[in-house]
C-alpha positions as CSV (number, residue, x, y, z in Angstrom):
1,X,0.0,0.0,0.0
2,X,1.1,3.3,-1.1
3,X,2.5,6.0,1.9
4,X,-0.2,8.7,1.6
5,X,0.6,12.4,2.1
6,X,-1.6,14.7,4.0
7,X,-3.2,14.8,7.3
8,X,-4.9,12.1,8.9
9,X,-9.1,11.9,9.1
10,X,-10.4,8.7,10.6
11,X,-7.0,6.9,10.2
12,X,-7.4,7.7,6.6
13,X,-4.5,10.1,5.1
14,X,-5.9,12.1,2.1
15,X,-4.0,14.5,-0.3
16,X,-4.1,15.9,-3.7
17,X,-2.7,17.2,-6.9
18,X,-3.6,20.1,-9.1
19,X,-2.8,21.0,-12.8
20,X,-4.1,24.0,-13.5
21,X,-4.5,25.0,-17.5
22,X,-5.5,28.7,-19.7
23,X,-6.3,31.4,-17.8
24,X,-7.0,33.7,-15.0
25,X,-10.4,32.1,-14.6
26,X,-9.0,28.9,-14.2
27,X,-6.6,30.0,-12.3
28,X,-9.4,31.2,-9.8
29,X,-11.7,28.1,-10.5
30,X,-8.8,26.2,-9.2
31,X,-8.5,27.7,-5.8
32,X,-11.9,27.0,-5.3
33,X,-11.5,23.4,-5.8
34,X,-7.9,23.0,-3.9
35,X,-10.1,25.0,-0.8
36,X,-13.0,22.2,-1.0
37,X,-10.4,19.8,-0.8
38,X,-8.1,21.3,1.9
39,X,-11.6,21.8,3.7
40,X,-12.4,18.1,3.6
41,X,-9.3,17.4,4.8
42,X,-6.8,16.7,1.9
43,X,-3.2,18.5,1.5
44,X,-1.8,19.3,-1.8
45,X,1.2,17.3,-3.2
46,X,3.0,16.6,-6.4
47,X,3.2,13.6,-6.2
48,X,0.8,11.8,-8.3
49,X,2.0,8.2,-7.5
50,X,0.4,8.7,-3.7
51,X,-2.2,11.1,-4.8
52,X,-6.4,10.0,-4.1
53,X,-6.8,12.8,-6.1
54,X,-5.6,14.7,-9.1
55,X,-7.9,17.3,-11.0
56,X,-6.8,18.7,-14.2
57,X,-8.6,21.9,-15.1
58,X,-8.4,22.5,-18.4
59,X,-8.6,25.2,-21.1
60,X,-9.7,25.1,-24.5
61,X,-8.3,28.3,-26.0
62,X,-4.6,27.8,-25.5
63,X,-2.7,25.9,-28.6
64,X,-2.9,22.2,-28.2
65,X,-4.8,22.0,-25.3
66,X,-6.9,18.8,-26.2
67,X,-3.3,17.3,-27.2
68,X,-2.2,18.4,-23.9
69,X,-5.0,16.9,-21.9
70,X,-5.1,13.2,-23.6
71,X,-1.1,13.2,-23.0
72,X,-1.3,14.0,-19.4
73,X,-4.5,11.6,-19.0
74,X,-1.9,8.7,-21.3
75,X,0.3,9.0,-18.5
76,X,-2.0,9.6,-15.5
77,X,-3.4,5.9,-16.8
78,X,-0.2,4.1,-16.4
79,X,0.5,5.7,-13.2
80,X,-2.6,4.5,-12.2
81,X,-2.7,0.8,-13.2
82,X,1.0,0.5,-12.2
83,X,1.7,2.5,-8.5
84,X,-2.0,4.2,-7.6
85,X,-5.0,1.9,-8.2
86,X,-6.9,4.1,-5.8
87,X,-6.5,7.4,-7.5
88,X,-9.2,9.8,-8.6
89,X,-8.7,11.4,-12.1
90,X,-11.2,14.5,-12.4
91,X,-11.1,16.6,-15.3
92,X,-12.6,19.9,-14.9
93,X,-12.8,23.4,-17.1
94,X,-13.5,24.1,-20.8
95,X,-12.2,21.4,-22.4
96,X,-14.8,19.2,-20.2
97,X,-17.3,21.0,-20.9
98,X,-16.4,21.4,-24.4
99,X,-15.9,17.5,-25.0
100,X,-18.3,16.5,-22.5
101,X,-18.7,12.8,-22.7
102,X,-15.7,12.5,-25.6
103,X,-13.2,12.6,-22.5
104,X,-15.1,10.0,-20.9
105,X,-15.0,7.8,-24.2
106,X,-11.3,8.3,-25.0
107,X,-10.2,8.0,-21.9
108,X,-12.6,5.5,-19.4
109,X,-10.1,5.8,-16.7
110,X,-11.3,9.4,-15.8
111,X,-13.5,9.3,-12.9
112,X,-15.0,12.8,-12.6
113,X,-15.9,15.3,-15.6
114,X,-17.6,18.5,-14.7
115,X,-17.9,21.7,-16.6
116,X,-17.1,25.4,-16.1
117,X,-20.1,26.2,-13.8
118,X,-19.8,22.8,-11.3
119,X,-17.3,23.8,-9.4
120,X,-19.2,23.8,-6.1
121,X,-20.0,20.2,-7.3
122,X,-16.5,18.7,-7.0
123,X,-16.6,17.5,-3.6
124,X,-20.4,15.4,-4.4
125,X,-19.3,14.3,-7.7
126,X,-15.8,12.4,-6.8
127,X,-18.1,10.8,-4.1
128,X,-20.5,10.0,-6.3
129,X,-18.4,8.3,-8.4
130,X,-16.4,6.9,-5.2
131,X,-19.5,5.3,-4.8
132,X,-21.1,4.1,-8.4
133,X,-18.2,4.5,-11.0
134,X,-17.6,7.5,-13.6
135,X,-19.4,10.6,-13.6
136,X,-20.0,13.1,-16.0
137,X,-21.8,16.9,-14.5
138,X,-22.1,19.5,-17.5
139,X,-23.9,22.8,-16.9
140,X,-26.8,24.1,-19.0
141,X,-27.6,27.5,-19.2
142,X,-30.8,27.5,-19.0
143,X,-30.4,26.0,-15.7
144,X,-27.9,28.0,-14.4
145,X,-28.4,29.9,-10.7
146,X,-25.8,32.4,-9.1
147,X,-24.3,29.7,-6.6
148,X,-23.3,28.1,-10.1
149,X,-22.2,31.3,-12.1
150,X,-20.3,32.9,-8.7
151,X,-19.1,30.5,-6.3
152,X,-18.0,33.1,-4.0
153,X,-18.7,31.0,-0.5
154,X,-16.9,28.3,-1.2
155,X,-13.6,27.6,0.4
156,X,-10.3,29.2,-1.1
157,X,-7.0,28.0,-1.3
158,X,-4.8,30.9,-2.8
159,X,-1.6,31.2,-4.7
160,X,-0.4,33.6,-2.4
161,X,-2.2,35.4,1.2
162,X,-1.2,39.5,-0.1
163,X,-3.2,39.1,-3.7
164,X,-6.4,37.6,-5.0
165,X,-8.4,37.4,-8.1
166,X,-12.2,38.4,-7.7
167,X,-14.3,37.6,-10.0
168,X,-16.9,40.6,-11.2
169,X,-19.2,38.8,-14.4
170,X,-18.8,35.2,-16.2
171,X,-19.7,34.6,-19.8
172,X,-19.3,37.1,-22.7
173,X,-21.7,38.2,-25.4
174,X,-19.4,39.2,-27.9
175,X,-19.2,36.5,-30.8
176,X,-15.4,36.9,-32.0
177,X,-14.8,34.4,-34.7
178,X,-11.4,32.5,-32.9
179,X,-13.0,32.6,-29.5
180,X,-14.9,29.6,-28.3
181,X,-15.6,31.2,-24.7
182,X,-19.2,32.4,-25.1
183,X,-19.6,28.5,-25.7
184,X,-17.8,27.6,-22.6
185,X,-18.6,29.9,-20.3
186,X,-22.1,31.2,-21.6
187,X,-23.9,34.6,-22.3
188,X,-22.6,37.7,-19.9
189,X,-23.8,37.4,-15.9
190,X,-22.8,40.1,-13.7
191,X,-22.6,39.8,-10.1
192,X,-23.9,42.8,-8.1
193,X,-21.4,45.9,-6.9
194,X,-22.6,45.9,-3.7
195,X,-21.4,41.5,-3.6
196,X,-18.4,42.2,-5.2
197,X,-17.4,45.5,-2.8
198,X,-18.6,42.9,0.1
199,X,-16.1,40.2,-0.9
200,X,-13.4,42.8,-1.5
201,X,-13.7,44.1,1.6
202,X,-13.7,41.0,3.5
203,X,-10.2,40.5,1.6
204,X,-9.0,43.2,2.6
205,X,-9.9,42.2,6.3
206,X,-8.0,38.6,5.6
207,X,-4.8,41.1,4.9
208,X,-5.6,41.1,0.6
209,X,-3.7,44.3,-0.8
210,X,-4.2,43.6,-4.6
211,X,-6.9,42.5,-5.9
212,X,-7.3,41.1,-9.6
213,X,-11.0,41.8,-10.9
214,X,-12.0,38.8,-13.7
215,X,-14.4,38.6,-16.2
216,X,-14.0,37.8,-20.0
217,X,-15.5,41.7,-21.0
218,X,-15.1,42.9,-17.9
219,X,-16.0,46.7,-18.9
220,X,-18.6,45.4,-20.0
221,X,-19.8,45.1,-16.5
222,X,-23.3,45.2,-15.5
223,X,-24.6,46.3,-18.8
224,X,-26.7,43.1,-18.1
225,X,-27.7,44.4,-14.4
226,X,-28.7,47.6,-15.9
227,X,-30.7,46.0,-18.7
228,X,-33.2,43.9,-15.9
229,X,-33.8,47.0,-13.8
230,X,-35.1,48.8,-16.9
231,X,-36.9,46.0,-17.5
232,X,-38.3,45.6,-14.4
233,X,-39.7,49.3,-14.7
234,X,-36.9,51.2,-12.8
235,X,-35.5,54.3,-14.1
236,X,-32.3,53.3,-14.9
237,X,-29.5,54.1,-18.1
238,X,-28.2,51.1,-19.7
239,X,-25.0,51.0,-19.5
240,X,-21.4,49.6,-18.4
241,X,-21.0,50.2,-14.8
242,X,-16.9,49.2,-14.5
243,X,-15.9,52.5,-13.5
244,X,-17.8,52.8,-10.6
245,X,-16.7,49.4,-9.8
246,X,-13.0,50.5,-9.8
247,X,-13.7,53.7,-8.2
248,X,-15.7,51.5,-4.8
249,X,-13.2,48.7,-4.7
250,X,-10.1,51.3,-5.4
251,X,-11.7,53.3,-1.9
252,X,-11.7,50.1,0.5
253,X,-9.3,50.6,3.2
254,X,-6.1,48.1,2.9
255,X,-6.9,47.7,-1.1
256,X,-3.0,49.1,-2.4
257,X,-3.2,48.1,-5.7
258,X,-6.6,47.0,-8.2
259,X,-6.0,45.5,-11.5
260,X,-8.1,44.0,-13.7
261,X,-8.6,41.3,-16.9
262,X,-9.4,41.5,-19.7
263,X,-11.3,44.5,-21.4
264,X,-12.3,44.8,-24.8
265,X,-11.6,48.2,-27.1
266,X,-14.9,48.3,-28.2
267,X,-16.6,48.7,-24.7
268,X,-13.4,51.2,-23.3
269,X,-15.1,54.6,-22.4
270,X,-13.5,57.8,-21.0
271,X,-15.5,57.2,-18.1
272,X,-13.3,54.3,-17.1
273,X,-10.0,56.1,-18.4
274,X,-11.3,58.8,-16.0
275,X,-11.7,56.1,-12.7
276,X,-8.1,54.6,-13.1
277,X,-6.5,58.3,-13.6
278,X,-8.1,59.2,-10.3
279,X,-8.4,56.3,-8.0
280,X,-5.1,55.7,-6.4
281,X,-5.2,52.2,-6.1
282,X,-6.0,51.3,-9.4
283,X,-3.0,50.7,-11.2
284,X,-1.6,52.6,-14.3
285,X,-1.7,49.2,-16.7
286,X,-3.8,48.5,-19.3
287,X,-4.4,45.1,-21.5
288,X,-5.8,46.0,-24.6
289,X,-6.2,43.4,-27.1
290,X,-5.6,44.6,-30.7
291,X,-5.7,41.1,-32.2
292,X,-5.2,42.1,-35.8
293,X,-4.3,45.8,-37.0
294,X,-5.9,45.5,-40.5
295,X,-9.5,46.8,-40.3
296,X,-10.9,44.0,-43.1
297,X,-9.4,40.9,-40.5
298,X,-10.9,43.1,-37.3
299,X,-14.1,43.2,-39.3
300,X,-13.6,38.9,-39.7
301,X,-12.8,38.7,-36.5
302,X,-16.0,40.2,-35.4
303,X,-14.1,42.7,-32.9
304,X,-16.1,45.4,-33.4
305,X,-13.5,48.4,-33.6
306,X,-10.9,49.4,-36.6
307,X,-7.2,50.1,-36.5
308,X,-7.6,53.8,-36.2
309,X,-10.6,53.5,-33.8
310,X,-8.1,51.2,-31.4
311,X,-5.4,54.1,-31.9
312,X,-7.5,57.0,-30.7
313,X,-8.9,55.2,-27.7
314,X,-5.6,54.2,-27.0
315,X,-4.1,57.6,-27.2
316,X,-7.4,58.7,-24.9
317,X,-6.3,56.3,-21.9
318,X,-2.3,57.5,-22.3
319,X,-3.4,61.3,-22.0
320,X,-5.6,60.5,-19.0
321,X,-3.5,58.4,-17.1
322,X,0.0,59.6,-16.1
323,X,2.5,57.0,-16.7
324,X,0.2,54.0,-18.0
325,X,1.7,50.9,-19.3
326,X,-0.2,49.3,-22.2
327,X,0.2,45.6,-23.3
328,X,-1.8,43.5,-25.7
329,X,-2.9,40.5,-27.4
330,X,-2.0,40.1,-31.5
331,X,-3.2,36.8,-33.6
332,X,-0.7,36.4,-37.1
333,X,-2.3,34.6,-40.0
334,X,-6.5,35.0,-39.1
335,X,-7.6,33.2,-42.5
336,X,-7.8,35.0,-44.7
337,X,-5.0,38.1,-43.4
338,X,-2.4,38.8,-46.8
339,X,0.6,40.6,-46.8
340,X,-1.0,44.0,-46.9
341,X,-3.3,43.0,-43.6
342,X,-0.3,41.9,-41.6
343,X,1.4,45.2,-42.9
344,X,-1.4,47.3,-41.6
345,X,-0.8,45.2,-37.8
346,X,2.6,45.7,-38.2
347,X,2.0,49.8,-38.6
348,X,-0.5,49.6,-35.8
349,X,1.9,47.9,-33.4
350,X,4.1,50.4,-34.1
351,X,2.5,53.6,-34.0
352,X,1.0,51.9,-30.3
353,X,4.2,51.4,-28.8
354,X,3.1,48.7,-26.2
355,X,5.1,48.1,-23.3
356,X,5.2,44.3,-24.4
357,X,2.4,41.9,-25.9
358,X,1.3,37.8,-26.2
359,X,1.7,37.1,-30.0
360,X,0.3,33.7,-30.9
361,X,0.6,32.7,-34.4
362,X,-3.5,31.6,-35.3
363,X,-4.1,28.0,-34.3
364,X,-8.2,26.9,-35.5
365,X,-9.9,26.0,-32.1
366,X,-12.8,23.4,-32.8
367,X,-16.4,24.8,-32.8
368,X,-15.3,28.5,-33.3
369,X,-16.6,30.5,-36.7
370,X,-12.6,30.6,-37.4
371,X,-12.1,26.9,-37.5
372,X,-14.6,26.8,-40.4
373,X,-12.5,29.2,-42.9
374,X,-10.0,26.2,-43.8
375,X,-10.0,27.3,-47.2
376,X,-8.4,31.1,-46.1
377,X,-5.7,29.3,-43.8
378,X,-2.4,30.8,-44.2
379,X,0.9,29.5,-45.5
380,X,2.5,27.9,-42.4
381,X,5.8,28.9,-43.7
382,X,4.9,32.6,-44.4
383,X,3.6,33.1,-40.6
384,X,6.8,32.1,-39.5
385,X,8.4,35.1,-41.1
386,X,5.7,37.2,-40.2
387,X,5.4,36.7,-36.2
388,X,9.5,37.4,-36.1
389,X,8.7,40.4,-37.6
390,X,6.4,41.0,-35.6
391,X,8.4,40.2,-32.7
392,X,10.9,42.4,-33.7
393,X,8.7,45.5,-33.6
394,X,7.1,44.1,-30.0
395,X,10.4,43.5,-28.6
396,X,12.0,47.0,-29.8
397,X,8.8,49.6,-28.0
398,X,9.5,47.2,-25.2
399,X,12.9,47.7,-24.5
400,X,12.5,51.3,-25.1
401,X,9.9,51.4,-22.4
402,X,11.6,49.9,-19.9
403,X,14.6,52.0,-20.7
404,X,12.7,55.1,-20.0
405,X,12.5,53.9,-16.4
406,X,16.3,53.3,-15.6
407,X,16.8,55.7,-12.7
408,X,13.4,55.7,-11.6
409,X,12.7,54.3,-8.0
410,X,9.8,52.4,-8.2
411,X,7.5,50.2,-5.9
412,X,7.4,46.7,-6.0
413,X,5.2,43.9,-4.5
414,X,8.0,40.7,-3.7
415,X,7.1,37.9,-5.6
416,X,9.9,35.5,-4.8
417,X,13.3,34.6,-5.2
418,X,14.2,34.8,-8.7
419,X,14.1,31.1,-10.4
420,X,17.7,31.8,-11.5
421,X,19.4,33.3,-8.6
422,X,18.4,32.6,-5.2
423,X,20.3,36.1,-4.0
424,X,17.5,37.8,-6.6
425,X,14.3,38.9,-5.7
426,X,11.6,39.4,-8.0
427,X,8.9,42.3,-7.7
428,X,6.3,43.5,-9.8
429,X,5.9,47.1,-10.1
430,X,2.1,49.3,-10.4
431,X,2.7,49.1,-13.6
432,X,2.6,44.9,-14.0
433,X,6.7,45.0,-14.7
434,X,8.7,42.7,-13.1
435,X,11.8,43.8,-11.8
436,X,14.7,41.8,-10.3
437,X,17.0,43.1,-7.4
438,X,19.5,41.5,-5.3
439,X,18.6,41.7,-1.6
440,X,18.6,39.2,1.7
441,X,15.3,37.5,1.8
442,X,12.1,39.3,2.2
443,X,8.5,37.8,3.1
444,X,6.5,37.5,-0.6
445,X,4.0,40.0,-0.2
446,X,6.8,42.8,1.1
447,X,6.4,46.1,-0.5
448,X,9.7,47.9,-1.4
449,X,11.4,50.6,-3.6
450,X,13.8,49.7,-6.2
451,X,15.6,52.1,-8.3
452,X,16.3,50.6,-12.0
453,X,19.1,50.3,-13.2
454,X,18.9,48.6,-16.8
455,X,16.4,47.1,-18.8
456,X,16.1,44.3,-21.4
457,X,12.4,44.0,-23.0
458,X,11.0,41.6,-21.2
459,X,12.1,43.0,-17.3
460,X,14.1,45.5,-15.7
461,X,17.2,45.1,-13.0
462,X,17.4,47.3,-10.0
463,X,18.7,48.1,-6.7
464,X,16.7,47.9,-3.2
465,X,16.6,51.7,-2.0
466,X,13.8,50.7,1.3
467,X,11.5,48.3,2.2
468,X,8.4,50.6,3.1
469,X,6.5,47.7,4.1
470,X,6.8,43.9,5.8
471,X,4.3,41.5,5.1
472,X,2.9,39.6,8.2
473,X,0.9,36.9,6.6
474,X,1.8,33.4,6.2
475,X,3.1,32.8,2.5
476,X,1.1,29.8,1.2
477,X,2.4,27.1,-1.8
478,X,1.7,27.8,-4.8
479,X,-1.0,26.3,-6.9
480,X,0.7,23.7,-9.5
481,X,-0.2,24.2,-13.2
């Protein structure tokens, strides 16, 4: 018999593993899982040849993410027939409830699939199948209730005690042609401000100094809200309601820094421009996906905005905010994009100057509008020469904003020890930089000041000038992904 690790509960020793897959959302799905199981007595480990449990929550967006998930299942089966009989395999996230019952087909050594909006289902559905073999749990929308769309009472195991993610809406209602989330996730569901300032504040109390606000269109935020009150005979304006949302969670007391992910150009207004300019605690960075800077692609795309439109709002938010940083999202080769398209992105991405962006070269993602133009695929060979161009161009504004910022003394949040050098810290600065500085080891979560001293485009050096101030919480491990 395998030597469990983990605490013991009626002479029974429990623990877990977690792979966590995509994004921020599953990033926060994740804690909510990892807290029912630390609440029902189980302790994380990474060992998956003792483990009772190991969840994979998967994500359907990135490249290769089905090819991912059958690979780590392939391997999780061996372990399983070979060292851990007793193991639980529970697949949870987009892919499941993408593939639904295809995960359950290709790989019958699963024992829990359950969709997006099941999370506070985990802990009854590996005890169901404990109990009477494989189960599979998808949500419906039609069904759908708040405990499902915002699990915000559930137990929470975070990545660290000084920063959270809090998640303001789920779904999105915008139909881009490459993104399948509106499938996964379902139609736009805000949660009320006076919920979300609640949670934050409670944060806050728990010693919480950033906060990351989620949603997939999060300025969209409340449009939804908005449009029930009207109907519902109240007096009410439809329309976004993110700035005020920055401006309440920005006031709570302990709340240093607010960020948020991810906005979309078409829904930016001054209004919100106007909240991060002059709430302190909202931080000077802004993610902006561009995608494409050719106006016919943006127009395939279904994005909803043109080159030039992108430019002027962009150009609003720098003159409002003092000293905003501005990164991005760019696809090469939508179907269909020719030299002269990619031209027109390359111009764009110039004239923008981002601080630094994700460029991913287009991959089809099955059941997305984009997956269906096979005919208007691009020469592989051609989008190789293109992204490295485009890199080029990325790489260049980015080392010339971070050079801007050599002798500036700015404030940090400690991450960690750098992965390379033990005697390096890592911070991040307001702006979402991260900047590496020798120093003796301080608590993650410490804020300091570090004056820069060189740049490279992808981080900054610097020297430690003060810590300003110690954390006191207890650092937690890391979620595994």
């Amino acid at each position: 018999m395998s030597e469990r690790a983990g605490p013991s509960l009626g002479g029974v020793s429990k623990s877990y593993v977690m792979r966590t897959y995509g994004c921020q959302m599953n990033e926060h799905d994740s804690e909510r899982i990892a807290g029912m199981l630390e609440a029902d007595g189980y302790e994380q480990t990474t060992d998956e040849t003792v483990a009772d449990v190991v969840v994979l929550n998967t994500c359907c967006i990135r490249e290769n993410a089905d090819n991912k998930l059958y690979g780590a299942l392939g391997n999780l089966k061996v372990t399983k027939e070979q060292q851990n009989p007793d193991m639980q395999i529970v697949v949870a996230g987009c892919l499941a409830q993408k593939d639904r019952d295809l995960i359950q087909q290709k790989a019958g050594h699963v024992d829990v699939v359950f969709g997006t909006h099941n999370v506070h289902r985990a802990m009854d559905l590996m005890a169901q199948a404990r109990e009477g073999g494989p189960v599979t749990e998808i949500w419906e929308e039609a069904a759908l209730d708040e405990a499902e769309a915002f699990p915000s009472a559930l137990p929470v195991k975070r990545e660290t005690d000084y920063s959270a993610w809090l998640t303001i809406q789920i779904g999105c209602d915008n139909s881009c042609a490459f993104c399948i989330v509106p499938s996964v996730r379902g139609k736009e569901i805000s949660r009320s401000i006076d919920e979300i300032v609640a949670e934050a504040e409670l944060l806050a109390k728990q010693g919480v100094v950033e906060i990351t606000l989620l949603g997939q269109n999060v300025n969209s935020y409340g449009r939804d809200l908005a449009l029930a009150a009207r109907q519902a005979g109240e007096d009410v304006r439809i329309r976004p309601m993110f700035a005020d949302l920055l401006r309440r969670v920005g006031a709570i007391d302990g709340i240093r820094r607010v960020r948020y992910t991810s906005p979309h150009p078409k829904d930016m207004t001054p209004d919100v421009f106007a909240a991060m300019a002059e709430t302190e605690a909202v931080v000077p960075h802004l993610h902006f996906p561009l995608q494409s800077g050719s106006d016919r692609i943006l127009s395939a795309m279904h994005r909803g905005y043109t080159g030039e439109r992108y430019l002027e709002k962009l150009a609003a938010a720098r003159a409002a905010i003092p000293d905003l940083a501005v990164t991005t999202d760019i696809i090469v080769g939508f179907p269909g994009e020719t030299d002269d398209d990619f031209e027109r992105t390359m111009e764009v991405a110039a004239a923008a100057e981002f601080d630094s962006a994700y460029t991913f070269v287009f991959s089809p993602r099955p059941g997305t509008e984009a997956a269906e133009m096979v005919e208007d695929f691009c020469d592989p060979e051609a989008l190789k020469d293109r992204y490295a161009r485009l890199r080029t161009v990325i790489e260049r504004s980015g080392i010339a904003k971070h050079s801007e910022r050599v002798g500036r003394v700015e404030e940090v949040i400690v991450e960690g020890p750098s992965k390379k050098n033990p005697d390096v810290l890592t911070g991040r600065t307001r702006q979402n930089k991260l900047l590496h500085f020798p120093s003796e080891p301080l608590k993650i979560g410490t804020f300091a000041d570090v004056r820069v001293v060189s740049a490279s485009h992808q981080y900054m050096m610097g020297e430690l000038e003060q810590v300003t101030q110690r954390a006191t919480h207890r650092t937690k491990i890391p979620l595994l992904g």
